[in-house]
C-alpha positions in Angstrom: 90.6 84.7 102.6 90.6 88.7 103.4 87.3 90.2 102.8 86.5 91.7 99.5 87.1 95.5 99.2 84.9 97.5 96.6 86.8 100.2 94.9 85.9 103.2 93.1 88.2 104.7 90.9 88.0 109.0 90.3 90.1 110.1 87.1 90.5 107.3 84.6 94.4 109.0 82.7 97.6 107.8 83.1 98.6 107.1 86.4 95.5 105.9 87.0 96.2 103.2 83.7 100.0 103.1 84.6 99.9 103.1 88.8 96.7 102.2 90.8 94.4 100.3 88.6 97.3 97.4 87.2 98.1 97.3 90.9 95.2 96.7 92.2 94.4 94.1 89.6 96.7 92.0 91.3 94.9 91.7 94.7 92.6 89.5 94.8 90.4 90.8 97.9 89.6 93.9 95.4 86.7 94.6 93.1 87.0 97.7 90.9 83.0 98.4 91.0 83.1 102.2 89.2 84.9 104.7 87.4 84.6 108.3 86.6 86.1 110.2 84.2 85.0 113.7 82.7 85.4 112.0 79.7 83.4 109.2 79.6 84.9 106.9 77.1 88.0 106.5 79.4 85.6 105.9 82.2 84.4 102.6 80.2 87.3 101.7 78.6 89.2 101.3 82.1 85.9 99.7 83.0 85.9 97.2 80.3 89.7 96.5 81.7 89.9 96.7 85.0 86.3 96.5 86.6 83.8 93.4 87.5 81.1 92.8 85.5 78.6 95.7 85.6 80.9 98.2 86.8 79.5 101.4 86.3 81.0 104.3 84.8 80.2 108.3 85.4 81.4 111.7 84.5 80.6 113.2 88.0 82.6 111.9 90.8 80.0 112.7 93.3 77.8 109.9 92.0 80.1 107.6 91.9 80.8 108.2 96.2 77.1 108.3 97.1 77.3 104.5 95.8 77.0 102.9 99.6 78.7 99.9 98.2 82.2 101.6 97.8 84.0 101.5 100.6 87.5 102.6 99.3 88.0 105.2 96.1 91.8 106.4 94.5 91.5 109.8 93.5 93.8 109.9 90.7 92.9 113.6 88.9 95.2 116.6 88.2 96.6 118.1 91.4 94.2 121.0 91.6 91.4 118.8 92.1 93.1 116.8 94.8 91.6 118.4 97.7 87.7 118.9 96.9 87.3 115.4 95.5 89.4 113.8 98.6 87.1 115.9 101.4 84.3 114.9 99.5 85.1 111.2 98.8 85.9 111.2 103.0 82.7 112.9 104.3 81.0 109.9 101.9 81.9 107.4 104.1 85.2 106.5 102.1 88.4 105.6 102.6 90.9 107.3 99.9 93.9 106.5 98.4 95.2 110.1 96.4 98.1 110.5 94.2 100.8 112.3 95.0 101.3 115.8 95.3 98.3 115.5 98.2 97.2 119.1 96.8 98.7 122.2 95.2 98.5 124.0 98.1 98.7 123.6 101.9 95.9 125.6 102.7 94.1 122.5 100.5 96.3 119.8 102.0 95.1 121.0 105.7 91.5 120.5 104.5 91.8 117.0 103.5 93.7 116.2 106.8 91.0 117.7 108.8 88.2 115.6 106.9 90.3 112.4 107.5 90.0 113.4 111.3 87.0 114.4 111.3 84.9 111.6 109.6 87.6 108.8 110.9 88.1 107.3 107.5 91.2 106.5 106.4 93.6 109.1 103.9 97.1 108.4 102.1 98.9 109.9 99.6 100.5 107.6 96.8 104.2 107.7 97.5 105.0 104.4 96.1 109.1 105.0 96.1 109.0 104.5 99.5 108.3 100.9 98.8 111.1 100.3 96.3 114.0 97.5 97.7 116.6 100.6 97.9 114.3 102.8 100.3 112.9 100.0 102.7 116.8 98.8 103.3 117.7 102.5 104.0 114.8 103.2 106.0 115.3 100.4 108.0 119.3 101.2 108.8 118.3 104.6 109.7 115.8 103.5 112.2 118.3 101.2 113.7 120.8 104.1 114.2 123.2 103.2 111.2 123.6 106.9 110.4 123.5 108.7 114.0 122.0 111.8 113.5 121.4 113.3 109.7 121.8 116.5 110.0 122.2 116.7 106.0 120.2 115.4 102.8 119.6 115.9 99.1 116.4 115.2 97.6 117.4 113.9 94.2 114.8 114.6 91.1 116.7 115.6 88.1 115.9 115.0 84.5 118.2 116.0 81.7 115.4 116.2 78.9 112.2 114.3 79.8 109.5 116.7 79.8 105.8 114.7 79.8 104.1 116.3 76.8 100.9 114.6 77.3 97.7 115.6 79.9 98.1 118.9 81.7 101.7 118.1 83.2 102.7 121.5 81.5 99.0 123.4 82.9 100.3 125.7 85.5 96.0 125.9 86.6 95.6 122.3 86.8 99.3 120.8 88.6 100.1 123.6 90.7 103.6 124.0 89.0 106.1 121.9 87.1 109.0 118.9 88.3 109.0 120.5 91.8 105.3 119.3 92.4 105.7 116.3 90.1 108.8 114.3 90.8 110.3 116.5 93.2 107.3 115.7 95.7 108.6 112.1 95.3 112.2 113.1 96.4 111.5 115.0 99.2 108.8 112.9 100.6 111.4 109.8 100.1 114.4 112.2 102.0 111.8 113.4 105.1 110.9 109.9 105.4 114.4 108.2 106.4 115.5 111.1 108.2 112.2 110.8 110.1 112.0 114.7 110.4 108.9 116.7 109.6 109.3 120.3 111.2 110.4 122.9 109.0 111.5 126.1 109.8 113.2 127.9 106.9 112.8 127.2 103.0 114.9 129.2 100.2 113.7 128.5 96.7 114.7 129.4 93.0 112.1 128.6 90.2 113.4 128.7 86.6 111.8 128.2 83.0 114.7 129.0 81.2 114.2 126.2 78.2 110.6 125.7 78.2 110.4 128.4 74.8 113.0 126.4 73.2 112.6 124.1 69.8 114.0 121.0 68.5 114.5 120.3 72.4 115.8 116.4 72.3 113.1 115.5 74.4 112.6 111.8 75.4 108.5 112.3 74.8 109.0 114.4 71.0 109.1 118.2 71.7 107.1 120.3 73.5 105.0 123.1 73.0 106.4 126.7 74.1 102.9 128.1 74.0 101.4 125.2 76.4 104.2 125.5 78.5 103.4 127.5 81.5 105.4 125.7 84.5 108.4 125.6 85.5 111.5 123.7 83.5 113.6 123.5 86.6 113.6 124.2 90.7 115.5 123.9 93.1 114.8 124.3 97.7 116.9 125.2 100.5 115.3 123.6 103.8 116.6 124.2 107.0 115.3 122.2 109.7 114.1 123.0 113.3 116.4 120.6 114.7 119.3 122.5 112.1 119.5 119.9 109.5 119.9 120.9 105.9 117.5 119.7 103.3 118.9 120.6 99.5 116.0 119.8 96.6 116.9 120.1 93.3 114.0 119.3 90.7 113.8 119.5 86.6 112.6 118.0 83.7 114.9 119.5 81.5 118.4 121.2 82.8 121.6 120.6 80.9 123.2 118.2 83.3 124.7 114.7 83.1 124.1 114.1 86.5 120.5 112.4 86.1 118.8 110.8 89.1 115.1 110.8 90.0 113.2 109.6 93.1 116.2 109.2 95.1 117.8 110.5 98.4 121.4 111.1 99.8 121.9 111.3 103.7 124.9 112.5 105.1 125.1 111.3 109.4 127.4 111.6 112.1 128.4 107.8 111.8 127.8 106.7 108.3 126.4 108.4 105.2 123.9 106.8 101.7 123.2 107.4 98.7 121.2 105.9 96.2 123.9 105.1 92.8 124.3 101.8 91.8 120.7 100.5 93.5 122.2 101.9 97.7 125.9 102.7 98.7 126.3 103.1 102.1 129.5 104.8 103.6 131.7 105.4 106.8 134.7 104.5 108.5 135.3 101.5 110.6 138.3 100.5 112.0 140.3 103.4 111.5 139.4 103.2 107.4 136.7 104.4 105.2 134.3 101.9 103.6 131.7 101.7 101.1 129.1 98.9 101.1 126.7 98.0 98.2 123.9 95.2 99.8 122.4 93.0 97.7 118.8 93.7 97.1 117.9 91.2 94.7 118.0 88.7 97.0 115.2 87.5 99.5 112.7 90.8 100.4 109.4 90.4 101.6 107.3 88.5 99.6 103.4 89.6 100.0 102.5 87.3 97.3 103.3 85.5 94.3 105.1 88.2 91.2 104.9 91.4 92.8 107.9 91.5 95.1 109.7 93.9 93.1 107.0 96.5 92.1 106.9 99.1 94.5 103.3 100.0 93.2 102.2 97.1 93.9 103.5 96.5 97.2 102.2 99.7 98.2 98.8 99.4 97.0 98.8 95.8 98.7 99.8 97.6 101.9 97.0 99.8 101.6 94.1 97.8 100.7 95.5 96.1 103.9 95.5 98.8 106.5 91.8 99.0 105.2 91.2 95.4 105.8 92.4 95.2 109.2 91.7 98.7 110.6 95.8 99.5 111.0 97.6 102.4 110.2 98.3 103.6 106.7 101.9 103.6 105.6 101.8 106.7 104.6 100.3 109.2 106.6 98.6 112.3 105.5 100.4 114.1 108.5 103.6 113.3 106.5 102.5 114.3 103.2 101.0 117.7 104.3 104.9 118.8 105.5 105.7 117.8 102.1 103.4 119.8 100.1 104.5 122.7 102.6 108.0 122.9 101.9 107.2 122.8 97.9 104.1 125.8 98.1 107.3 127.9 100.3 110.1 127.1 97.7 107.3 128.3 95.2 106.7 131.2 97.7 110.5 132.4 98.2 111.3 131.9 94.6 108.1 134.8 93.8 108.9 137.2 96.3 112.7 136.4 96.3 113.1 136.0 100.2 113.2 133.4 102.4 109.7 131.4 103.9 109.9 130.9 107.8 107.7 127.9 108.2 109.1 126.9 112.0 
């Protein structure tokens, strides 16, 4: 039987309710001892959910991380409060688990590295599509060599017209920008991660908010509001690498495009190629013709226990609470996140002052 982990859980909103406390439910080894919330009510309502009996619940996170009792705390706040929270929660004596962006800026992200260092506790960044079926087959193909070298990639977040209407998705001050720090993070973190490449040197970027004033918008989540809206509607990167490979980003929550995919990657090497339609379609040439191969990934997978095989939230949290248990390395690493949050502050960067960001 692992050894029980107490958790403390900092920002009680959605993807707190949708992502890290249903997943953590599932593990037996955890106890959800606290939650804080600067609104107290969803402090105690997760805590009459999620937590052991006598959780406590507080407004101000740095009660909760002077509890000695918590060893591990998911800091699942808007992004702008990422970094304090994270360096705080790590000089505590905590391990942490923070959504994804890791902060709104890398200037932040650097400080939460250097705490992680510093105080030898363990930091990652929630990254959860990295777990899906589709990304651990591709991952593992590219590690074996599959691809050859992948000197080209698209990073894949495009939304035709789902704009999140609720919390402070649309609060410039609060998330740091729009769908390039909200599910564009999750595309580029997926596309650096097969291609195993995290040195930058050049990043182009184009910003628009070009239907964010518009009405009777069709949106999946009921309409916005033009006056709350003050991100971005759509953005899209150019990232050359040190090493000369080409990174293309292309981000929105609502652009007039049929072309819809979120989350996803497509790799372009010098023996084969991937993309991520229809599940994973892999493609090359062998034997003098060109092939396409879809594998099955609804068969076998790695089963970490009973039900959860197939939610990448889940698996990820499991592997977490894990790397805690028995002193390993996290799967993902805060020296891979920061690159990430890089690239998306210089796209941010070029698309203000209109020139290119040397990062390299």
């Amino acid at each position: 039987m692992d050894r029980i982990v107490n958790v403390g859980i900092i920002g009680c909103g959605g993807i707190a309710n949708g992502k890290h406390m249903p997943s953590l439910a599932k593990l037996p080894n955890v106890r959800m001892v606290a939650f804080c919330d600067i609104i107290l009510e969803k402090a105690e309502k997760a805590a009459a959910q999620y937590g052991v009996e006598g959780a406590k619940v507080y407004t101000d996170y740095k009660e909760l991380i002077a509890d000695k009792d918590i060893e591990v705390v998911h800091v699942c706040t808007p992004n702008r409060s990422h970094s304090f929270i994270t360096v705080d929660s790590l000089e505590a004596g905590k391990h942490v688990m923070c959504e994804k962006p890791m902060a709104k800026t890398y200037a932040e992200a650097k400080l939460m590295l250097e705490a992680a260092q510093r105080t030898g506790k363990k930091l990652t960044i929630g990254y959860q599509s990295r777990h899906r079926a589709n990304s651990q087959y591709l991952k593992r193909a590219a590690e074996a060599g599959e691809f050859g070298e992948i000197y080209f990639a698209k990073a894949n977040a495009r939304r035709r017209r789902a704009v999140p209407t609720w919390g402070v998705f649309l609060n410039e001050y609060e998330q740091g920008g729009g769908p390039l720090i909200d599910i564009g993070t999750h595309a580029l973190d997926l596309t650096l991660w097969v291609m195993n490449n995290y040195k930058p040197k050049m990043v182009v970027g184009t910003v628009y908010k070009k239907l964010g004033d518009q009405t009777e918008t069709a949106n999946a989540w009921g309409d916005w509001d033009p006056k709350e809206y003050t991100v971005e509607d759509s953005a899209f990167g150019f990232i050359v690498m040190e090493n000369g490979a080409t990174i293309e980003l292309e981000s929105s929550w609502a652009l007039n495009t049929l072309d819809v995919e979120e989350a996803t990657t497509s790799i372009c090497g010098t023996l084969a190629g991937a993309d991520m339609k229809d599940g994973l379609r892999i493609n090359g040439v062998k034997y003098g013709k060109q092939y396409t191969e879809t594998p099955d990934l609804s068969a076998g997978g790695v089963a970490f226990f009973d039900g959860v095989t197939a939610d990448p939230s889940a698996i990820e949290a499991k592997r977490w609470i894990d790397a805690v248990v028995n002193d390993t390395e996290v799967y993902t690493k805060p020296e891979e996140a920061i690159v990430v949050t890089q690239i998306l502050e210089a796209i941010y960067e070029s698309a203000k002052t209109g020139k290119p960001v040397m990062l390299g």
